[in-house]
N, C-alpha and C positions, 0 to 999 in steps of 0.2 A: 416259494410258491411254484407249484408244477403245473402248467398247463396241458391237459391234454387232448383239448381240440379249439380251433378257433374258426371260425364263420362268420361272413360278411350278410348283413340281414340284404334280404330285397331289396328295399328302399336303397341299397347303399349308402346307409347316413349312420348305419354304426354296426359294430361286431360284437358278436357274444364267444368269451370266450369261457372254455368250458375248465374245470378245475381240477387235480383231481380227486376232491373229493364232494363233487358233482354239483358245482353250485355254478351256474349260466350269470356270470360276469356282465353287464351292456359295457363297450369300449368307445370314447372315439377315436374315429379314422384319425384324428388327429395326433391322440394317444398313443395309437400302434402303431404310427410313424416317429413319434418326438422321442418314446422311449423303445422302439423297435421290439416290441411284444411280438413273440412266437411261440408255438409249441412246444414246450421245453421248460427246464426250469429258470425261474424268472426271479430275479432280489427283490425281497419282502418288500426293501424301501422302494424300490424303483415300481413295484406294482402299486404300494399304498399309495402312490404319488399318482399314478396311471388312473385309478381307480378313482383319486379327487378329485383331479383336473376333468375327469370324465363326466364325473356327477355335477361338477360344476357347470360345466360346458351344458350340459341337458338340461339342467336346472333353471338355469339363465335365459336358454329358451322358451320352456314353459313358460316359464315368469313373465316375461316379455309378451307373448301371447295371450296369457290370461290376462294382464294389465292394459292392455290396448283392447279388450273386447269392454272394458268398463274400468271407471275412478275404484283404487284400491288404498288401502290405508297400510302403513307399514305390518300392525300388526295383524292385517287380513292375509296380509304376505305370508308370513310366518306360519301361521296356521297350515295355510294352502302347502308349503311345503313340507310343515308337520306330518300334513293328512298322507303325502306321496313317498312319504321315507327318508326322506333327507334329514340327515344328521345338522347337529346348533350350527357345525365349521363349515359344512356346504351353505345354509343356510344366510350367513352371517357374511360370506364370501358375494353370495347373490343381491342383496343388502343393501351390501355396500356399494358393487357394482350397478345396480342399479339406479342407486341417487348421484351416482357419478354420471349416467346418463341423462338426469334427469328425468328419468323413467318413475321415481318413484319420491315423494313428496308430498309430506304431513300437512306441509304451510300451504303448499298449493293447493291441496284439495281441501283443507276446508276453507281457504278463499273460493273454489269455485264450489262447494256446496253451499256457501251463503250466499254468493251472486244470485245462484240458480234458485235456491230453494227459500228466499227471503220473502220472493212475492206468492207464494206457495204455502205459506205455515205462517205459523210463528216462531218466537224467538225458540221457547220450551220446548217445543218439538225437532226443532234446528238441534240444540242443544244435545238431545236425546238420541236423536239419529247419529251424530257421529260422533258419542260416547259409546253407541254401542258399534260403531266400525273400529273403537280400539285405536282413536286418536286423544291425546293427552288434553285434559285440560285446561292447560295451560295456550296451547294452541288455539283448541276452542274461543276461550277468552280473547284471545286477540283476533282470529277473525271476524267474531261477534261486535268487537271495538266499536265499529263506525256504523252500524245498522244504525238506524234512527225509528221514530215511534212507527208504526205498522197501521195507524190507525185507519187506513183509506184501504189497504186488503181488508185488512178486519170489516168494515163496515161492509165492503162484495159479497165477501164471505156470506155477511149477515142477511143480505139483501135474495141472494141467492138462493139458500136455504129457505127463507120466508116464500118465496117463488109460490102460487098456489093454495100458501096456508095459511087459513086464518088466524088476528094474531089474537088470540087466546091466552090466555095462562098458561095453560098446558103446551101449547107449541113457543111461548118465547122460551118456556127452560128446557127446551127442546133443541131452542136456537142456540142459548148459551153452554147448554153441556157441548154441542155438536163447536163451539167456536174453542173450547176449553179445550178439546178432543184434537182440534189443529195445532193447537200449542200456543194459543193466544193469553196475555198475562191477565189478572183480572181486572188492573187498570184500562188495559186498553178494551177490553170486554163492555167496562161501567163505560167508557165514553163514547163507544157503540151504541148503544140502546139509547144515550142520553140524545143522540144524532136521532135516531128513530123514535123516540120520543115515548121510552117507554122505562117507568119508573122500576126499581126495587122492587115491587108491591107485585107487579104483575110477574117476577121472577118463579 
């Protein structure tokens, strides 16, 4: 590999070095210090190396920043580094190092999506949301373990919603889609109305 320019960006947090056959490199300083990258010709392996560690080094950054502005799920990880260009082995490098930090963690986030988001939904829609953040079922399942019945949200829920409106026919199945719609199961739905004292009939 022939380098034939290299350049420290403003920020001084990394270098593009230039190729020659014109493709702008980002390095880290770290990089061009560990493997002494300069103008000149450079060994394939010693730049493929330069080039990983570099991507890695940036990557890990990102990562880290985007995971600390919100709860991430490994496979939203992935994605996210999909979408930026990072190859499977940067990727997979980042990953790792991150659940080494602790930084990144299936079991924990959906124990804290079910803390948080129990008295908020129900089970179905718990369920649903972090199926679709690309955590495993199995996980799910176990976080889900120890909820118990929801029936005193559910009945707020119910009570809330009625706020202002008459109970009618037309507004209790108004109530029930709108509790179905939180992700309340139909068990706990039936012993809702049976609290509010309102039969089948009127459904």
């Amino acid at each position: 590999m022939e380098i034939i320019d290299l350049q420290m960006e403003k920020n001084k947090k990394a270098f593009v070095a230039t190729t020659f056959d014109g493709e702008n490199v980002i390095l880290s300083p770290e990089a061009i210090v560990k493997f002494k990258i300069c103008v000149g010709q450079v060994d394939d392996a010693i730049w493929d190396t330069a080039c990983f560690e570099s991507d890695c080094y940036y990557a890990l950054n990102k990562s880290m920043n985007w995971l600390t502005a919100s709860y991430r799920s490994e496979s939203e990880l992935k994605k996210y580094l999909k979408e930026r260009k990072y190859n499977n082995k940067v990727a997979e490098f980042v990953i790792n190092k991150l659940k080494e930090y602790k930084f990144l963690s299936d079991e924990n986030l959906a124990k804290n999506f079910v803390e948080y988001g129990q008295n908020k939904m129900g089970i179905f829609k718990l369920r649903q949301k972090m199926l679709l953040k690309g955590i495993s079922k199995d996980i799910i399942d176990d976080a889900l373990k120890d909820v118990g019945e929801q029936d005193d949200i559910c009945y707020e829920f119910a009570i809330k919603k009625l706020k202002n409106m008459e109970r009618t026919k037309e507004n209790m199945a108004k109530v029930n889609r709108y509790l179905l719609s939180k992700g309340f199961d139909y068990e706990t739905i039936k012993r809702t109305f049976n609290k509010l004292n309102v039969s089948e009939e009127e459904l």
